[in-house]
C-alpha positions as CSV (number, residue, x, y, z in Angstrom):
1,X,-26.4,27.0,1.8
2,X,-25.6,25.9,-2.1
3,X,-22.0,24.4,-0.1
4,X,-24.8,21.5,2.0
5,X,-27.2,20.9,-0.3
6,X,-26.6,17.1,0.1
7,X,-27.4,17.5,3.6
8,X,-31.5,17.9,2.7
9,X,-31.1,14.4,1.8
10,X,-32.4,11.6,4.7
11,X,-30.0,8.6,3.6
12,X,-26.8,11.3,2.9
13,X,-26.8,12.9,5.8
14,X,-26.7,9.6,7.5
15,X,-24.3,8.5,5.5
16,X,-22.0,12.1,6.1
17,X,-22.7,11.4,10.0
18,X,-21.4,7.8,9.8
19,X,-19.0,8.6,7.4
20,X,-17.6,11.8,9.8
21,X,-17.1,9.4,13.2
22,X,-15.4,6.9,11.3
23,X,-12.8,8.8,9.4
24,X,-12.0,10.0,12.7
25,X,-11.6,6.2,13.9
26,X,-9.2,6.1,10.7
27,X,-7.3,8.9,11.2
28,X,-6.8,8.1,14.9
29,X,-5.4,4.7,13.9
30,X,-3.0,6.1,10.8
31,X,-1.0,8.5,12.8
32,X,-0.6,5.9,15.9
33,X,-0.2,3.4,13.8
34,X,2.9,5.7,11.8
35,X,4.1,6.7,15.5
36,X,4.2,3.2,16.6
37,X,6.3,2.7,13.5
38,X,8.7,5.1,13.4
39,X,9.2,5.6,17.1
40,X,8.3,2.8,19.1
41,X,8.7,-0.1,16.6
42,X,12.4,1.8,14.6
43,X,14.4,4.7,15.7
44,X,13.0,6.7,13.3
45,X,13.4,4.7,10.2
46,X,11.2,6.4,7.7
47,X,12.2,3.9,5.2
48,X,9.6,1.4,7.2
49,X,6.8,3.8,7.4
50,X,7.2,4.2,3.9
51,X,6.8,0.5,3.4
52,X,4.4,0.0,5.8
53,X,2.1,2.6,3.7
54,X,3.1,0.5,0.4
55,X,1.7,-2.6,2.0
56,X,-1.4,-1.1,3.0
57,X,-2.2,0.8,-0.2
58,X,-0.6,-1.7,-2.8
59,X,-3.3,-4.4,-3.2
60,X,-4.7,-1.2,-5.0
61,X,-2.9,-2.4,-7.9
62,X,-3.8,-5.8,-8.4
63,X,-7.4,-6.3,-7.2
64,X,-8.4,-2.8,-8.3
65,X,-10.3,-4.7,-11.6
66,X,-12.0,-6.9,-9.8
67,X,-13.1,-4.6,-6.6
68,X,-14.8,-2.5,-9.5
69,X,-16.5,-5.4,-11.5
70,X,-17.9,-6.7,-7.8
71,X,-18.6,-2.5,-7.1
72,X,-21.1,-2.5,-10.2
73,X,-22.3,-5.8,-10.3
74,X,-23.6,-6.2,-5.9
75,X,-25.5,-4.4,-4.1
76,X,-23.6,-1.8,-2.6
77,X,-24.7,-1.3,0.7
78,X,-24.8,-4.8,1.8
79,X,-20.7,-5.1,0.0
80,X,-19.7,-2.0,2.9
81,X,-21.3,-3.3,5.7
82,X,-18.9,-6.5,5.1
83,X,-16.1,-4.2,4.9
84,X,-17.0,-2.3,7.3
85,X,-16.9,-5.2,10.1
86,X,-13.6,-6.7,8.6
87,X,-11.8,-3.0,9.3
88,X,-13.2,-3.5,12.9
89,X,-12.2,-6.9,13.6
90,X,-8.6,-5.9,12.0
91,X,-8.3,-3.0,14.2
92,X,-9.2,-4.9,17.4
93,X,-6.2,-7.6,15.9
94,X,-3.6,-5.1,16.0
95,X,-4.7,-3.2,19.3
96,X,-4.6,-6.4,21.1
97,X,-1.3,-7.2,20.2
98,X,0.2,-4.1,21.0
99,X,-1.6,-3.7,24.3
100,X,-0.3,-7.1,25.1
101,X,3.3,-5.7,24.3
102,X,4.0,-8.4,21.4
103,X,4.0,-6.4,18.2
104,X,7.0,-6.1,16.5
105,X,7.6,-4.6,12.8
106,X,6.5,-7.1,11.0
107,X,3.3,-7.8,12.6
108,X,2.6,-4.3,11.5
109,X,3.2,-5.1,8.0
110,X,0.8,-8.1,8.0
111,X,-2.1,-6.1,9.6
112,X,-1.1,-3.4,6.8
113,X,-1.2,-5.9,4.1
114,X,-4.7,-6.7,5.1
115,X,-6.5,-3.7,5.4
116,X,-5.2,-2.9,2.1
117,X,-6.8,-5.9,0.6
118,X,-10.1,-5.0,2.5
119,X,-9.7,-1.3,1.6
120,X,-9.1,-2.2,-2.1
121,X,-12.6,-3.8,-1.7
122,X,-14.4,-0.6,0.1
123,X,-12.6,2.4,-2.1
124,X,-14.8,1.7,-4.9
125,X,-17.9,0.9,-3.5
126,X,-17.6,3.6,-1.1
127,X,-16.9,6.5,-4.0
128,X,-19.8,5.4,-6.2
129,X,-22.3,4.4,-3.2
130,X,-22.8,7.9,-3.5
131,X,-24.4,7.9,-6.7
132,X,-26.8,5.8,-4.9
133,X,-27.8,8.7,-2.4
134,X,-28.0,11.6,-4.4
135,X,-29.5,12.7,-7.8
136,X,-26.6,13.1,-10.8
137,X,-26.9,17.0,-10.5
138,X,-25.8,16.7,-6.9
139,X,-23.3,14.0,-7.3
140,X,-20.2,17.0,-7.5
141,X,-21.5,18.5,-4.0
142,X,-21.9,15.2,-1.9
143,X,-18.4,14.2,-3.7
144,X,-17.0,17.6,-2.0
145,X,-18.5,17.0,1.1
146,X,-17.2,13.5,1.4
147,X,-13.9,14.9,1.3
148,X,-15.2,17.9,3.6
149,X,-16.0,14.9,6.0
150,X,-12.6,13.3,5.4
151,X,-10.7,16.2,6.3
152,X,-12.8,17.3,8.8
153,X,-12.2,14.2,10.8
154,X,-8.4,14.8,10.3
155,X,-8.7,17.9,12.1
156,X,-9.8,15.9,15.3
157,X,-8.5,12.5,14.8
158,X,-5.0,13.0,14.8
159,X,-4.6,15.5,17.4
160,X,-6.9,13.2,19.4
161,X,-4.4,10.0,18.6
162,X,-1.5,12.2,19.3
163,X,-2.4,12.8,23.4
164,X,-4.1,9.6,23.1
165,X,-0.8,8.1,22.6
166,X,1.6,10.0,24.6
167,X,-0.9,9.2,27.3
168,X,-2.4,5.9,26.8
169,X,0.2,4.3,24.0
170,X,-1.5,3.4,20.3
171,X,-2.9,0.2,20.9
172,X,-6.4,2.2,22.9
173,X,-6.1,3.9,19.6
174,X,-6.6,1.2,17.7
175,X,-9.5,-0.4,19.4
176,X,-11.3,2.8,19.2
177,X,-11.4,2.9,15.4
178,X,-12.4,-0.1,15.7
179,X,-15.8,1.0,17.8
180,X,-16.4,4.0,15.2
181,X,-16.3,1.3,12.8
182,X,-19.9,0.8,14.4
183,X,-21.1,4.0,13.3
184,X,-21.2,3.0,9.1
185,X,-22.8,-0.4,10.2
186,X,-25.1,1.4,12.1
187,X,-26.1,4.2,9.4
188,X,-26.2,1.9,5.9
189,X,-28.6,-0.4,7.9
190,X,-30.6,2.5,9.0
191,X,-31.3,3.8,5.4
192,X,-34.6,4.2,3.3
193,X,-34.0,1.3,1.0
194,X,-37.1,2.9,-1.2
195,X,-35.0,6.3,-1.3
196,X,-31.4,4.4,-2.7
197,X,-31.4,5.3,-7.0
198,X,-30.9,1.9,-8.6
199,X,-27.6,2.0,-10.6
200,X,-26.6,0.5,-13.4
201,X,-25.7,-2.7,-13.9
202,X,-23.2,-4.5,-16.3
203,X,-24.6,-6.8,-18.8
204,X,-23.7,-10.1,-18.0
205,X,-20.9,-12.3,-20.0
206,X,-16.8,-12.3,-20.1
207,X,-14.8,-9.2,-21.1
208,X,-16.5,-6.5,-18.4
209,X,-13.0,-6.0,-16.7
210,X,-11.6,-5.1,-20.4
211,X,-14.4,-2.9,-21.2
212,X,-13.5,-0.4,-18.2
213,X,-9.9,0.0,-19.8
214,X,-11.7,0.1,-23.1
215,X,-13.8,2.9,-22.1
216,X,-10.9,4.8,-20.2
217,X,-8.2,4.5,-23.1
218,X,-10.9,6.2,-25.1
219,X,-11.5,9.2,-22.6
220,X,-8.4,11.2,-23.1
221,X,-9.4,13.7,-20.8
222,X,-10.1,10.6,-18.3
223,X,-6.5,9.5,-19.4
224,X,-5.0,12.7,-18.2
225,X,-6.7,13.4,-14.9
226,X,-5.0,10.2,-14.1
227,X,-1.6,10.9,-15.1
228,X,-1.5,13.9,-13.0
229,X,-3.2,12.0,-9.7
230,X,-0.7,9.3,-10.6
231,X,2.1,11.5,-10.1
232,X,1.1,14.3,-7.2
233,X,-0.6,10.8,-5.7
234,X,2.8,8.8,-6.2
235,X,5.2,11.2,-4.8
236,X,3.3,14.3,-3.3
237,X,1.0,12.9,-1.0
238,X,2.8,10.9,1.5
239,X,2.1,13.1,4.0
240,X,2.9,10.5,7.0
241,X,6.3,10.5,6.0
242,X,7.5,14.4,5.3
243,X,5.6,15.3,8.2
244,X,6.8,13.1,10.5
245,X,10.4,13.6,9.7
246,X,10.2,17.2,9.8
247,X,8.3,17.0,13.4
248,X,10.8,14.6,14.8
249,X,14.0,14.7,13.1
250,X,14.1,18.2,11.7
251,X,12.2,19.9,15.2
252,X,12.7,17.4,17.6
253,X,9.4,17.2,18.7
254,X,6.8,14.2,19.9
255,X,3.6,12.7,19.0
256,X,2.1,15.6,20.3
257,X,3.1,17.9,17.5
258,X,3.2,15.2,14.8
259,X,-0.8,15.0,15.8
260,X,-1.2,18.9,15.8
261,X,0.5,19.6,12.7
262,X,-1.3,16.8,10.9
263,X,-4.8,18.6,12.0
264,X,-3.2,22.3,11.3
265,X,-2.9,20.7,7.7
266,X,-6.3,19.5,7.6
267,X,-7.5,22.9,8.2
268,X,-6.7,23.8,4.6
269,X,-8.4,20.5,3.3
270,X,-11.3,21.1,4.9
271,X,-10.9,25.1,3.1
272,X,-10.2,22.9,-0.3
273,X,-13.3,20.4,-0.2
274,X,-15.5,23.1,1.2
275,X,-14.6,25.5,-1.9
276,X,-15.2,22.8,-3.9
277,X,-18.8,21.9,-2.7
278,X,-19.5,25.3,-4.0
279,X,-18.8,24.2,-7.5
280,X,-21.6,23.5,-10.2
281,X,-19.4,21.1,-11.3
282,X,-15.6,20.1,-11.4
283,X,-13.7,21.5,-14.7
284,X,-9.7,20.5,-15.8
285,X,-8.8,23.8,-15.1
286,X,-9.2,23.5,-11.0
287,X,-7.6,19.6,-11.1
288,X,-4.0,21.4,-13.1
289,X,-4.3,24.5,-11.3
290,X,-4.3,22.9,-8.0
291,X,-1.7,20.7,-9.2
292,X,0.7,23.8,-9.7
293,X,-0.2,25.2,-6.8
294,X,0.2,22.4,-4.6
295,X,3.6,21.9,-5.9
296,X,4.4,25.9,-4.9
297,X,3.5,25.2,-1.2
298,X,5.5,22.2,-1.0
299,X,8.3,24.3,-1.7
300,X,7.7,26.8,0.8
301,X,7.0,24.6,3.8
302,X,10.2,22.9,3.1
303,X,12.1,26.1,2.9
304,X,10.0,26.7,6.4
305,X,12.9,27.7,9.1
306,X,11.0,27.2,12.3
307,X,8.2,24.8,13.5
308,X,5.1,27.3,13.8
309,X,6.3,28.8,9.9
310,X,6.3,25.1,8.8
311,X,2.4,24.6,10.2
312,X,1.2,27.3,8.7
313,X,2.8,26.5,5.0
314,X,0.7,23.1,5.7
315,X,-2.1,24.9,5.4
316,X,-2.2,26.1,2.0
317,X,-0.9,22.5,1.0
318,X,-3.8,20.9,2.9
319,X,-5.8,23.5,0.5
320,X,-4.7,22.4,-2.9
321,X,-4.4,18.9,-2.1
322,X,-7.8,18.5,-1.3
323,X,-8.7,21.0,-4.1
324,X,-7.3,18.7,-6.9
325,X,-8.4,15.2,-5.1
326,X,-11.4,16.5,-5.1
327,X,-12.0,17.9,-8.2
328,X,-10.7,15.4,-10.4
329,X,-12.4,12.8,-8.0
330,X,-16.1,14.6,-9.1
331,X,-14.9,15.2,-12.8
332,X,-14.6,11.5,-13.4
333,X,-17.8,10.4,-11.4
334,X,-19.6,13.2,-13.2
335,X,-18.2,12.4,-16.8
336,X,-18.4,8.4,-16.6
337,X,-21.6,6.3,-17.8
338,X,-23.5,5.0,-14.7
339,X,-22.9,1.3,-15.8
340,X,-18.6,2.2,-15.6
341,X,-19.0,4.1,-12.9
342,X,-17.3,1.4,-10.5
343,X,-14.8,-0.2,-12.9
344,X,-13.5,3.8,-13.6
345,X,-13.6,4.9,-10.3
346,X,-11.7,1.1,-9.2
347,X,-8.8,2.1,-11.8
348,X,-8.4,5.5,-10.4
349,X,-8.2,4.6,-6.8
350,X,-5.5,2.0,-8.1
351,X,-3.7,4.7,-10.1
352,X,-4.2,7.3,-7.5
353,X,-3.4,4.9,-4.3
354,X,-1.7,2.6,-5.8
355,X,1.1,4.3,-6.7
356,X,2.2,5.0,-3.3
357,X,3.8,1.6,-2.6
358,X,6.3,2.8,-5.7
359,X,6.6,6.5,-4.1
360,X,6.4,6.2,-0.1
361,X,9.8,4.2,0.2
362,X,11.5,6.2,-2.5
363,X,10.1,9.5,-0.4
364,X,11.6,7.8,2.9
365,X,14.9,7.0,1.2
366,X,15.0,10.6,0.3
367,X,13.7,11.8,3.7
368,X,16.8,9.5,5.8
369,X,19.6,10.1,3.1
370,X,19.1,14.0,2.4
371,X,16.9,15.0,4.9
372,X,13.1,15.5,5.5
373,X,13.1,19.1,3.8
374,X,14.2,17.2,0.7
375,X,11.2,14.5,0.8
376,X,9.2,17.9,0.1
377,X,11.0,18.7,-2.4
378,X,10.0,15.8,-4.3
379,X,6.8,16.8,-3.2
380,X,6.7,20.2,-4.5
381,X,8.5,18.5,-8.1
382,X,5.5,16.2,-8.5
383,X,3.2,19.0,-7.8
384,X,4.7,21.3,-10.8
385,X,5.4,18.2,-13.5
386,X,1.5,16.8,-13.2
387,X,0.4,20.7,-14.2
388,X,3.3,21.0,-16.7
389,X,1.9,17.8,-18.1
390,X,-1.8,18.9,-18.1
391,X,-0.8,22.2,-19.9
392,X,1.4,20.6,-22.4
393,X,-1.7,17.9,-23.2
394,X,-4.6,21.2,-23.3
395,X,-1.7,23.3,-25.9
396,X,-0.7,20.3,-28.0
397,X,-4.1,18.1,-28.6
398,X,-6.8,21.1,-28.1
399,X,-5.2,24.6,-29.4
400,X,-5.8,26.1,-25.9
401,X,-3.1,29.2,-25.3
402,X,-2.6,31.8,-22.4
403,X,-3.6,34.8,-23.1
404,X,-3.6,38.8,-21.3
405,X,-6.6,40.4,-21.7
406,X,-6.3,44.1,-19.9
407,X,-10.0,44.9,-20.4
408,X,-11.7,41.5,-18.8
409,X,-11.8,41.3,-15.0
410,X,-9.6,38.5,-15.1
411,X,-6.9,39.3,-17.2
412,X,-5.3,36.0,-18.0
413,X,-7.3,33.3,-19.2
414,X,-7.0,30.3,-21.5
415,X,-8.5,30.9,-25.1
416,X,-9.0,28.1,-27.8
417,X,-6.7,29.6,-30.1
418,X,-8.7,31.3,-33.1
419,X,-11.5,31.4,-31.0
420,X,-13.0,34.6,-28.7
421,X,-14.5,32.1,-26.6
422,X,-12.6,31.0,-23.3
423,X,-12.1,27.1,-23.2
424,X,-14.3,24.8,-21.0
């Protein structure tokens, strides 16, 4: 029961329900929203869902300082319930328009564009909010089982979205995330305010937004978990795009099977954040390993000759995606000063989201020029060169070094060099 220990706590386990029926609202909306893109809106232009997910993820970049400042500085509850309701009202926007059959492209992008700028505003508050439910030596389990959460919802959302739109069409979608958008509102105004751990706050003046780069260009370690969520998160993790080329232009297949091989994937995540939750706490080794190992399946489901072989190679992606999300998500919560907590995790949502308005239309270039098995190629490259990187930076700046021991029970394992002792 180590894996739910969060779950003993009153205000986190309303904040996991909540949190549960909403990402399933979201994950809903994303794949009707990339169906209604690339096969209602285009004739499968990959090239617009890839820029539809730029819009929506890029304000990442540029309001990232300031959604973390405004993250330490409010009160955090009171900053997602406003989110919350401007997700909602957004959603009802876009499902009204395409239920009244005016949408076109470009309204798509707009409605993108704005949740992004919202979102930019919630990703913070809602990563560190969770320092305000549980105790610090529970923070890397309720971390885990957000993601479990997450993940878990994409196991039901999309397949969900996917009938709901052959059926019904996406705009229904859409103004049913909007309604599970209820369910946060509901939950952060139902919570023991006596119970919520006061975090730290900034001490007032000019230069806060400078000393969260301060304190990050000082954190090596910090400096390289983001490198290598930059990358995987810049050109691994467009999962919209790969998979649905490969479902419709590579298999031929509908929304249907774009829905179900979305969920089949989330099986693995769901593996990944669970495994995780089992964790003490989140170590470098996991974040690079995962890295590698993400790249690996990437390969293989793009060298996947048939549809079912391709849904079960999503699996193990699923797995090591969420395994290195989530571990370097709980490695920088758990290593940051409460008072940075915000600005840090701001930055690393804008490094780890952010980049996807530079990758997704590069990955949908790839996908419409060489083909969708070649989008997961650059997959599977990004994978391999964020762990190449991470090993390179733990051999060159801390003396660590393979090494094959045939007497322990694990015979390879990384040694400071000089040292007997194996390195944290």
């Amino acid at each position: 029961m180590s894996t739910f220990r969060s779950l003993g706590i009153h205000n986190y386990r309303l904040w996991f329900v909540g949190a549960l029926i909403s990402n399933i609202g979201t994950w809903m909306q994303r794949t009707a929203q990339d169906w209604l893109v690339y096969d209602i809106l285009t004739e499968q232009n990959a090239s617009a869902l890839g820029i539809v997910m730029a819009l929506q993820l890029g304000p990442q970049l540029v309001i990232a300082p300031w959604a973390g400042l405004i993250a330490d500085t409010v009160d955090r509850r009171k900053l997602l319930v406003t989110t919350q309701v401007a997700m909602a009202v957004l959603g009802v926007g876009l499902g009204l328009m395409v239920l009244l059959d005016v949408a076109v492209l470009w309204h798509v992008y707009a409605f993108a564009l704005a949740l992004g700028v919202v979102s930019a505003f919630d990703a913070p508050a809602r990563q560190v909010f969770v320092s305000d439910l549980v105790r610090d030596d529970y923070l890397p389990n309720a971390v885990a089982l957000n993601s479990a959460s997450f993940n878990g919802a994409r196991l039901v959302g999309p397949a969900i979205a996917g009938l709901l739109t052959a059926g019904v069409g996406p705009g229904w979608v859409f103004m049913i995330n909007a309604l599970t958008f209820g369910a946060m509102v509901y939950v952060l105004l139902a919570m023991r305010s006596t119970e919520l751990n006061a975090h730290a706050r900034p001490v007032p003046g000019k230069g806060r937004i400078r000393a969260g780069f301060r304190y990050v260009r000082h954190r090596p370690d910090l400096m390289m978990v983001m490198l290598a969520i930059f990358i995987v998160g810049t050109f691994g993790l467009n999962f919209a795009v790969f998979i649905a080329a490969m479902a419709r232009t590579e298999f031929g297949q509908g929304a249907g099977v774009f829905g179900v091989l979305s969920s089949v994937m989330a099986v693995g995540s769901v593996a990944g954040a669970l495994l995780s939750a089992r964790r003490d706490r989140p170590r470098l080794r996991f974040i690079f390993g995962a890295a590698a190992a993400f790249g690996i399946s990437c390969a293989l489901a793009a060298l996947a000759p048939t549809l079912e072989l391709f849904g079960v190679a999503l699996v193990p992606v699923g797995l090591f995606a969420l395994t290195l999300m989530t571990s370097a998500n709980a490695y920088v919560q758990t290593t940051t000063e409460p008072a940075m907590r915000g600005r840090v995790m701001a930055l690393y949502f804008a490094i780890f989201l952010g980049g996807t308005p530079l990758g997704a239309p590069v990955v949908g270039w790839v996908s419409d020029m060489f083909g969708p098995r070649w989008s997961l190629g650059v997959a599977a490259a990004s994978g391999l060169v964020a762990a190449g990187a991470g090993i390179f930076w733990a051999w060159r700046y801390h003396d660590v070094r393979l090494r094959y021991d045939r007497s322990a029970p694990r015979r390879l394992r990384l040694d400071h060099a000089g040292s007997p002792d194996p390195a944290p």
